[in-house]
N, C-alpha and C positions, 0 to 999 in steps of 0.2 A: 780717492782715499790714500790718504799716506801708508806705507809699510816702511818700517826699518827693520833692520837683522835680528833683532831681540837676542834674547839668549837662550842655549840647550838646555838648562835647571834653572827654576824648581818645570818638571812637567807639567802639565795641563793650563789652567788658563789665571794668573796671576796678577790682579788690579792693584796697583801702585796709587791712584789717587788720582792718575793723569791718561793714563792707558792701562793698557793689558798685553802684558806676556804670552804666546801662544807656541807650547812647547807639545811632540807628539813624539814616542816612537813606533817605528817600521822601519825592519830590516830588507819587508818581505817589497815596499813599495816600489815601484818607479818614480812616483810626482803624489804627491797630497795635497787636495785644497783644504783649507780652511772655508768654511760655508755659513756668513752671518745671517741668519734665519730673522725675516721681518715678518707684523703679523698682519699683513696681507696675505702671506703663503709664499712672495717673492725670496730667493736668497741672494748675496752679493757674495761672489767665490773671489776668494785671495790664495793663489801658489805661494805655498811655504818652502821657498826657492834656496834657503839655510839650512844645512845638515852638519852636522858635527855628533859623529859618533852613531851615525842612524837616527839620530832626534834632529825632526825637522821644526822649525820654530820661525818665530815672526813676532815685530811689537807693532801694534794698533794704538795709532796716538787717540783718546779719544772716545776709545769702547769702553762703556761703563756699566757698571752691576744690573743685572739683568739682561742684559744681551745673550739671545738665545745663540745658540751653533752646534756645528758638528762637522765633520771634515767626513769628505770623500778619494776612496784610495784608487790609484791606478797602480795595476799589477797584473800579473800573472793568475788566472783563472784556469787552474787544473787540480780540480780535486782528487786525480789517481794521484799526482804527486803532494797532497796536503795543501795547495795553495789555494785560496776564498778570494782573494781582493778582485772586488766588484764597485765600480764609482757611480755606480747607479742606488749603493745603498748610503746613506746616510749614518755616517757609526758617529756612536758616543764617545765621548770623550774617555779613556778608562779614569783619570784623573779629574773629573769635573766635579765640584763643588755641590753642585747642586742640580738637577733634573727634573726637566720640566716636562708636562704632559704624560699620557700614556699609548700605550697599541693598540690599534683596532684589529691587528692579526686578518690584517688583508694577504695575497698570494705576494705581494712586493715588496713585505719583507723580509722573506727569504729569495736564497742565494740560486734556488730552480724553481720551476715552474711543478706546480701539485702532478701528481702522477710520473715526474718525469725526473727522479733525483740525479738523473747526470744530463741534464741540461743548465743551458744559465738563463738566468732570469736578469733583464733589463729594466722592470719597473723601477719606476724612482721612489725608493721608500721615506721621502720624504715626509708628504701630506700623513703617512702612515705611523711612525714611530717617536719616540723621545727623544727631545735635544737637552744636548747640555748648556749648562747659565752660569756668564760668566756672576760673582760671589762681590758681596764689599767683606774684607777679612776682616773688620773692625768691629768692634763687642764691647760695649762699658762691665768687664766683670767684675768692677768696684774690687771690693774686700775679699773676691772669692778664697778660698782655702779648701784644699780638697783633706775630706776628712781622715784620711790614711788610719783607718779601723786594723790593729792587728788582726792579725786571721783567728787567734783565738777569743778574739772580741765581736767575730764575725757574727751575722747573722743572715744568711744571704735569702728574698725573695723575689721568684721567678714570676716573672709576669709579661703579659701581652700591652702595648700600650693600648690598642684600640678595646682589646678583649678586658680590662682591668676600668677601664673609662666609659664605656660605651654605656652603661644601662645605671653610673651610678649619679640616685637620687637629687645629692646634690649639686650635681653643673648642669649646668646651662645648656643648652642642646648643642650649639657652634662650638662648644668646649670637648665634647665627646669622643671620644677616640680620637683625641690628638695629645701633640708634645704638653700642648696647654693643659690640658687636660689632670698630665699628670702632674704636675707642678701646681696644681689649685691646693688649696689649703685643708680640705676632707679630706680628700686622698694622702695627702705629708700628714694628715694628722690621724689618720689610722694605722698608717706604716710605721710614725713612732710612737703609738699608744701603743701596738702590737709588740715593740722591741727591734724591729728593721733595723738593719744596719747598712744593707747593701741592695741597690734593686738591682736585679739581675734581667736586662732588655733583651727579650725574643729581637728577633734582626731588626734593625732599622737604618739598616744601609739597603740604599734603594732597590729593589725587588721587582719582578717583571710577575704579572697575573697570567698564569699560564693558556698558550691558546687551548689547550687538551679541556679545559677545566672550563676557562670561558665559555666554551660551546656546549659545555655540560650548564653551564648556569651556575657554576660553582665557584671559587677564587682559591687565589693559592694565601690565604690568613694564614698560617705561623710565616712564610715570607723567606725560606729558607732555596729562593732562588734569584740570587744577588746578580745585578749590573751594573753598580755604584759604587766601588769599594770608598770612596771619599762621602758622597754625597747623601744626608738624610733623605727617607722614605718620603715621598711628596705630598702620598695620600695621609699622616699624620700631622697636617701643617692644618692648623686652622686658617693661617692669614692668606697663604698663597702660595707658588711654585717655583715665581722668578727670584729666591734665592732668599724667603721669607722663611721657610724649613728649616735653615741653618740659624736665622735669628732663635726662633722657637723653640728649637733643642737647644740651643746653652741656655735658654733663659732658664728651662723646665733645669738643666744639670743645675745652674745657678741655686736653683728656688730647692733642689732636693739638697745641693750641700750645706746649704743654710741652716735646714736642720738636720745634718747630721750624718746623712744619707748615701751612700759611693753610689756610682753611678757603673755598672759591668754591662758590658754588651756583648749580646751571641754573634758573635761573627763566625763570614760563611766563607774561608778562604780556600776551601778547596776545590770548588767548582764555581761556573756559572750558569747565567739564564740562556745559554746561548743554546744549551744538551749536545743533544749527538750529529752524527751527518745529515740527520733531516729536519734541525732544528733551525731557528731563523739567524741571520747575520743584523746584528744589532754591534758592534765594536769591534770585540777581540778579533774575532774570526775573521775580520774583512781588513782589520790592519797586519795581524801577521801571526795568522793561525797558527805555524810550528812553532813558534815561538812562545806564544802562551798556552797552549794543549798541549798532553802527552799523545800522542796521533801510535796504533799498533802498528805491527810491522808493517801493512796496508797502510799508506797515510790518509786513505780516505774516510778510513774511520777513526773512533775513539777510544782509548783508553779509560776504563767507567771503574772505579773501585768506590764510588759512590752512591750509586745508583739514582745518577740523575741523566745521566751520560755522556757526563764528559767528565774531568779531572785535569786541575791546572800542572803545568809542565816546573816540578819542585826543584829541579837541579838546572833551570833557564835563570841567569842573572834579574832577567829584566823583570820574570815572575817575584821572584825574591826579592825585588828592589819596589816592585808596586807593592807586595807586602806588608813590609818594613816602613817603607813611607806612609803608607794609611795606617797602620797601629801609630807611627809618629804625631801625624794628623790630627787621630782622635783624644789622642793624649794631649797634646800640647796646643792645639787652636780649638778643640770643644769641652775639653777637662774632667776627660773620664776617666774613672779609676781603675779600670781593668776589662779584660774580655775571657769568654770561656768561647772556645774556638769548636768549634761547630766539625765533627770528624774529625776532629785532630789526626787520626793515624795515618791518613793522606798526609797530611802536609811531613811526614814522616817518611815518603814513599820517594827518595831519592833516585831510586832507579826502582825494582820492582817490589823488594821485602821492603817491612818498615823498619826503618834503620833510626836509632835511638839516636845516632850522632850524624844523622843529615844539618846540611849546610842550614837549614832553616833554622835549626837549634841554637847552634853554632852563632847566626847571628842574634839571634832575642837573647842569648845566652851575656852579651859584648857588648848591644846595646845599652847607650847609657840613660835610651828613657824609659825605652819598653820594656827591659829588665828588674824596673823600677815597680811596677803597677802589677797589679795581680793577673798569673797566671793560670785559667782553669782550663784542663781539655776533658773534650767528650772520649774517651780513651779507645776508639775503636770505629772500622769503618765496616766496608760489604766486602772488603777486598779477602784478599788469603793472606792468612796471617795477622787478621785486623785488629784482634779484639786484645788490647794491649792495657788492660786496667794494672796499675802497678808498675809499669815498665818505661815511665815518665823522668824527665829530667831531673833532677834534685831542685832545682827551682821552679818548677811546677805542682801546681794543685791538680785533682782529679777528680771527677764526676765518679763515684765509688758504686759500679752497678752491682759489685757484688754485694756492698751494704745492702740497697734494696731489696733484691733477691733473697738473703738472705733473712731480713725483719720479716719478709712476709711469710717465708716461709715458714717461720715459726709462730708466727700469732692467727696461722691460717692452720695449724695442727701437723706440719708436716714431721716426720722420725728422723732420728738422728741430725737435728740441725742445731743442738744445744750448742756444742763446742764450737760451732764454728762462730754463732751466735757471739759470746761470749769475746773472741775475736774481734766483730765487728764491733761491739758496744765498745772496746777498748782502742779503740783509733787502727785498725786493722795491720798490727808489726808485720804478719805475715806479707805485705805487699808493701809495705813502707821501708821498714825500718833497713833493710839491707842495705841501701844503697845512700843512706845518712840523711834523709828525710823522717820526718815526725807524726805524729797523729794529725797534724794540720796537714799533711798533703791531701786528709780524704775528706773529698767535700760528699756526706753524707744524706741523702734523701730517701724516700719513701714513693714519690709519685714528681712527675715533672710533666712538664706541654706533651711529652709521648709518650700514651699510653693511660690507663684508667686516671681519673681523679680520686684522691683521697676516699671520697664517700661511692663512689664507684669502683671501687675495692672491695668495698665489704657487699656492693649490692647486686651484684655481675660476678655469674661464673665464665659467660662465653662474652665474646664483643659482639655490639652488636651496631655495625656499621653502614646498615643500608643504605643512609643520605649521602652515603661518600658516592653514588653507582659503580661501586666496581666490584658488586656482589657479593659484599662482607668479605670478599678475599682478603683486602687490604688489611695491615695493623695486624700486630702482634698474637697470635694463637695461644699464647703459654703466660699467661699474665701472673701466673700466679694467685689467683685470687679464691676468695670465697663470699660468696652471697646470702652467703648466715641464715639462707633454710627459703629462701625463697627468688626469683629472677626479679631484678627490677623494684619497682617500687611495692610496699607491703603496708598495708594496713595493719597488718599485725601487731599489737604492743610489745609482743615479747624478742621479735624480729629487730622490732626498732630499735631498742635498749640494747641490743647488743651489736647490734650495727654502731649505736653511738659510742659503745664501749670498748668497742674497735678499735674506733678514729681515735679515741683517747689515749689506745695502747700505741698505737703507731706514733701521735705527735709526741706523747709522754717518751718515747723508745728515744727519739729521732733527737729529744734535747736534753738527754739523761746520758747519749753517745760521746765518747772523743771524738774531732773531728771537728767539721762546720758544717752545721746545720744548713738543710735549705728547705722553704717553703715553694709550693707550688700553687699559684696567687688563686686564691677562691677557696684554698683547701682547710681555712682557718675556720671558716662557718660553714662546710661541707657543701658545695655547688657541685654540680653532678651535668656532664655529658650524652646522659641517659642509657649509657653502656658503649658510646665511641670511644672505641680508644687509640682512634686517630684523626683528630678533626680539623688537619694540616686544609682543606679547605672546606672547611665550614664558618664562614665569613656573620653568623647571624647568631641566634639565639643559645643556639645549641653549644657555641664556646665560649662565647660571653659571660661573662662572670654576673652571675644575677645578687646585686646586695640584699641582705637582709632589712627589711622596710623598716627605719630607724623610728618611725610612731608607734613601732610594736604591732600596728596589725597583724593577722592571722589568715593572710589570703593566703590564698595554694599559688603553689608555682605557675601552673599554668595560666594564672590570671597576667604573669608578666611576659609569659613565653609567645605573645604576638599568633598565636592558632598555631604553633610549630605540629607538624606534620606527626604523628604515633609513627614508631620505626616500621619496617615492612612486617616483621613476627609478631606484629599486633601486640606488643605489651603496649600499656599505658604507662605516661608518663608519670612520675613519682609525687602522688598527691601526701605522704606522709613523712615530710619534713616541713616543719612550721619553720617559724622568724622565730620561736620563743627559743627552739632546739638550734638554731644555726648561730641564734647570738651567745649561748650556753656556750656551742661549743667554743665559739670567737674567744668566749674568757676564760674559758681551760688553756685554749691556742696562750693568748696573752700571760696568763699564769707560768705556764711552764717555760715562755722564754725569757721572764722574768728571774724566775728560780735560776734559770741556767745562768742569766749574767748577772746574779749576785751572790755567784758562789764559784770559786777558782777550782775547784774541786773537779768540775763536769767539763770544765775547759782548761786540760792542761796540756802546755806544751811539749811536754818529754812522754814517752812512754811511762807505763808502771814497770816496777823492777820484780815487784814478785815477793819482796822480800824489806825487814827493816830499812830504813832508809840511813844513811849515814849521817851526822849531823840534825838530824828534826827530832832527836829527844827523847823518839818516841819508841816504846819496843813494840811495836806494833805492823806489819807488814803494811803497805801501801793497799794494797788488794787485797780481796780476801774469797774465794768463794764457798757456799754451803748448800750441801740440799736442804729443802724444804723442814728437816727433821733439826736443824742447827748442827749438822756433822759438819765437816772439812771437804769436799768434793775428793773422788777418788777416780783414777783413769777407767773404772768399771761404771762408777756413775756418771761421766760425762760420755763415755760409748750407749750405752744404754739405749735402745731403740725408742723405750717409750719416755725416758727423760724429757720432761717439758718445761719443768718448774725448779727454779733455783732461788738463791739469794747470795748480792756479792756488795761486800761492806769497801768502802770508798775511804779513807781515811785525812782525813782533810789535814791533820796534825803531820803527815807524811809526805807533804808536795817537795820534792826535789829539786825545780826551778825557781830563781830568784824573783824576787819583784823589778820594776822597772829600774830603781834605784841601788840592784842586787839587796834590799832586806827580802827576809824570810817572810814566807807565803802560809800565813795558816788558816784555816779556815773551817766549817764545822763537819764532823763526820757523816756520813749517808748508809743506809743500808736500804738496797735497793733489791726488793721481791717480786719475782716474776712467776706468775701463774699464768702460763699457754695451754692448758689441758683443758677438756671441756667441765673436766666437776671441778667441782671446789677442793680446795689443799689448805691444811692447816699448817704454820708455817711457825720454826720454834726463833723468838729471837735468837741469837748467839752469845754465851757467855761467853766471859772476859774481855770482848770487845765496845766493854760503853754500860753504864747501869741504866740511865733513862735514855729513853726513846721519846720521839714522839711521831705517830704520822701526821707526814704533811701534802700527800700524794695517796689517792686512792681512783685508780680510774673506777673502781664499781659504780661510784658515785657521780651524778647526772655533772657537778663544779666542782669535782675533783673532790678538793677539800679544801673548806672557807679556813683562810689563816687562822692560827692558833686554836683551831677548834676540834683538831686532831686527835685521834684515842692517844693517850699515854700509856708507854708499856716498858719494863724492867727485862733485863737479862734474862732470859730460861721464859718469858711468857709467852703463850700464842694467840696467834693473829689468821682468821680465817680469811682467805682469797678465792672471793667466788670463779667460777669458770671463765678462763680469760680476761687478767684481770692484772692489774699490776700497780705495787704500793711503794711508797719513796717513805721511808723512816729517817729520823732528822735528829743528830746530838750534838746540842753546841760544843763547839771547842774549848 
């Protein structure tokens, strides 16, 4: 086999047409082979005998896409001093394209022998783990054009790919939980009947199935334990592994920008699959463990502000450089439009506070691609000092947990959350505006992949997580919720009705807010996890998004739930949600995100001032609030323990910010009425702000409220709002 010197950049393994590039670093090595994996089980080792800079590299005239590998490291093996390199283990490429196979989580692929963590272990974890595959980087993306959605045009929906495909009607079974999948023409055409603007991807950088989980029978489904930062997820590939994963995701981004659609991925850059000192040597660890881990004062262990156990080393060039290059990656050879970064306050963790102007910032901040494409972080980690919502970079977006917390707290009856309330529906100044950021920095939601689902919000007071085995401990204790009079599923009529009129007040909340809206995929026609509210591996039924049966039948759930097992506390699962209630509520869902993007009013980019606006004509203040009674809100009635119910007038003739072209923005006025108290409240229009009315939003009602069919009401007249319940009044401009 020929070898020439090749070159130090681009890292990992790089087809020209003719050969391949084969670029690694290790500081920690003494000699590194390169190991071409045949499928016999034979491999052919080539010494990458070129180093410049600690990147060992080599060109192979010859190797072509598909060619499995991975390289084994000779080095220093002393775990009191942090060093792992073992050439009996087989590591991945951290840079490979693509990844082929899976683990069988035999004792050879870790770095000792079971029982014995300070011994070394010599099996050859070959036969045993994942290789990397070299890629052809070639893609016909025709016409592509990434849609670049302002954020206040946004509309972002979070979804599983396998968990969003798996169970729906119409594909094809080899279609099913894959990239394919998503990219079929049901699926694009539910995403923009509903108003999508943006799918927002649970991980789909390659992920290891945990052995913990394995041996339970379980898997790790949401996937939030990365070994790939380059390479798509294998198991989401319909066609195949040798480098087929990578065609399939751009076709599926292809086929979602076509119409219309961004494409955002959860990425997991704070940690890997690798965990803590008793975890297995799959890559990092076996090429040069200090160098990519923060190792405690001990270097035998790990620095864990994750709780996965381990945390990648933030203030290591080379950490920051494989970063930086995969966000480049995904951007520029797969054409995705952004990522919402998966614990961001880690990657914030320069040394041991999270430091707001760590070097990582620093770089996305300079970048001139990743700079470019949308920024969301999950604002907070396990560590001290983690929980960081508000405290993002000016050019960052943010997962707004306090919005959550807050919506529910208030349509679950809790006191005093009026005024804060009122904050949140207004793009949340209190945590933005200081720092010269906008209502668009808060990406607002209600429910997400952690924690209850929408319709498991109003039907669950406690979790109820026994298929996870780890004794209901797991998952969140404090959800916030209410189960509107009964656990679980309820035959009751008067239960159900208010449970539906729940979900109405939350989606109605969630697209009536400044901000950017997000959906949480299944929560449009109310799918339910039967009270988990963490089903990080529950790989089957119970996360799967079950569709509404588009013939209108009226089977029960469990006719699709495959005999899924009753939780351990002997509730039954939810026999009183039909197709006819889940597709109802699909076009309330559809409704209201309609409303929102055709009215500039509910999406604007500037704060409200509070006060007449300057130039808009109008003597009218932009905002406006009222109690129930049509007064003025006063600092006694927004303390008020038992305040629940208000009304706050939107004035569409008062928008501050330009249109695209800088003309004036005007649009038609809203008065928006909130009943969170259990009884009914009779609510007085507000004089001098508008003579007719009309409503065109009433969640009491099963479809809201069918266009133009709305009561009509004058200045001074009232409008009754039964118990939890909340109405949108409409005056043209």
């Amino acid at each position: 086999m020929q070898v020439w010197p090749g070159q130090a950049y681009p890292l990992g393994a790089t087809y020209d047409g003719a050969g391949t590039n084969f670029a690694v670093f290790s500081e920690a090595a003494d000699r590194i082979e390169l190991c071409l994996l045949h499928d016999d089980g034979s491999e052919t080792a080539v010494e990458l005998r070129e180093t410049d800079a600690f990147v060992r590299h080599a060109y192979l005239p010859g190797v072509m896409p598909g060619q499995r590998y991975g390289f084994r490291v000779h080095g220093p093996y002393a775990p009191e001093r942090g060093q792992r390199c073992n050439s009996a283990k087989l590591l991945l490429d951290p840079y490979a394209r693509a990844i082929a196979g899976a683990i069988d989580w035999g004792e050879a692929v870790y770095g000792y022998h079971f029982g014995k963590p300070d011994s070394r272990n010599d099996l050859d974890s070959a036969p045993h783990t994942m290789a990397s595959v070299v890629v052809n980087p070639y893609f016909d993306w025709g016409d592509d054009r990434r849609p670049r959605h302002d954020y206040h045009r946004t509309v972002i929906y979070e979804a599983h790919v396998k968990g969003l495909t798996m169970l729906h009607p119409a594909l094809p079974d080899e279609l099913r939980g894959t990239y394919a999948g998503l990219a079929h023409p049901a699926v694009i055409e539910h995403l923009t009947e509903l108003g999508v603007t943006a799918l927002e991807l649970m991980p789909v950088h390659q992920f290891v199935n945990d052995h913990r989980l394995a041996d339970a029978g379980l898997a790790n489904y949401w996937g939030y334990n990365t070994i790939g930062f380059f390479a798509p997820h294998n198991a989401y590939a319909s066609w195949g592994d040798r480098g087929q994963q990578v065609l399939e995701f751009k076709s599926a981004v292809r086929a979602l920008h076509q119409a219309g659609i961004e494409v955002i991925l959860d990425v997991v850059y704070n940690h890997t699959a690798e965990g803590n000192h008793l975890g297995p040597t799959l890559s990092f660890r076996g090429l040069d463990n200090p160098s990519y881990y923060r190792l405690t004062d001990n270097p035998r262990y790990y620095m864990d502000t994750t709780g996965t156990g381990n945390s990648l080393l933030m203030r290591s060039p080379h950490v920051l450089q494989l970063i930086m290059d995969s966000l480049r990656y995904w951007v520029t050879e797969m054409h995705v439009d952004g990522f919402r970064f998966d614990l961001a306050a880690t990657l914030a963790r320069q040394f041991h506070e999270v430091d707001r102007l760590s070097s990582f910032f620093d770089l996305v901040q300079q970048d001139p691609v990743v700079s470019q494409v949308k920024l969301i972080a999950e604002p907070w980690d396990v560590g001290e000092g983690g929980y960081q919502v508000g405290n993002f970079p000016p050019l960052w977006t943010e997962w707004n947990g306090k919005y959550r917390d807050t919506v529910r707290d208030l349509w679950r009856g809790e006191p005093r959350t009026l005024a804060e309330f009122a904050s949140r529906l207004t793009g949340s100044s209190d945590l933005y505006q200081d720092d010269g950021r906008r209502p668009l920095a808060s990406v607002n939601f209600v429910t997400c992949h952690d924690g209850f689902t929408l319709r498991d919000l109003v039907s669950y007071n406690e979790k109820h997580n026994d298929e996870n085995g780890e004794g209901n401990r797991d998952g969140e204790s404090h959800n916030r919720s209410w189960n509107c009079g009964a656990e679980g599923g309820s035959e009751d009529e008067e239960i159900r009705r208010l449970r539906a009129r729940q979900m109405r007040n939350f989606i109605a909340t969630l697209m009536l807010s400044q901000g950017v809206p997000m959906i949480s995929h299944g929560d449009e026609f109310g799918r339910t996890q039967r009270g988990n509210n963490n089903a990080y591996c529950q790989d089957n039924e119970i996360a799967w998004v079950r569709w509404p049966d588009p013939d209108g039948s009226e089977e029960s759930e469990e006719s699709d739930a495959s005999g899924a097992a009753e939780s351990a506390d002997g509730a039954a699962e939810d026999r009183a949600w039909s197709d006819d209630e889940a597709r109802s509520l699909m076009e309330f869902t559809r409704s209201m995100v309609w409303l929102r993007r055709d009215h500039a009013v509910f999406r604007r980019r500037r704060f409200f001032h509070g006060r007449p606006v300057e130039g808009t004509h109008d003597e009218l203040s932009d905002i406006n609030w009222f109690t129930p009674e049509g007064e003025e809100m006063t600092s006694q009635d927004w303390q008020a323990a038992h305040a629940k119910a208000m009304s706050v007038f939107l004035n569409g003739s008062a928008i501050s910010e330009p249109g695209p072209r800088g003309e004036r923005i005007a649009d038609d006025s809203f008065l928006l009425m909130v009943n969170a108290a259990a009884e009914d409240i009779e609510f007085v229009v507000p004089v001098n702000h508008g003579r007719q009315w009309q409503v065109v939003v009433d969640t009491s009602e099963e479809d809201g409220v069918e266009p133009g069919q709305g009561v009509k009401l004058a200045a001074g007249d009232r409008l009754t709002l039964i118990g939890r319940s909340l109405a949108v009044l409409r005056r043209p401009a």
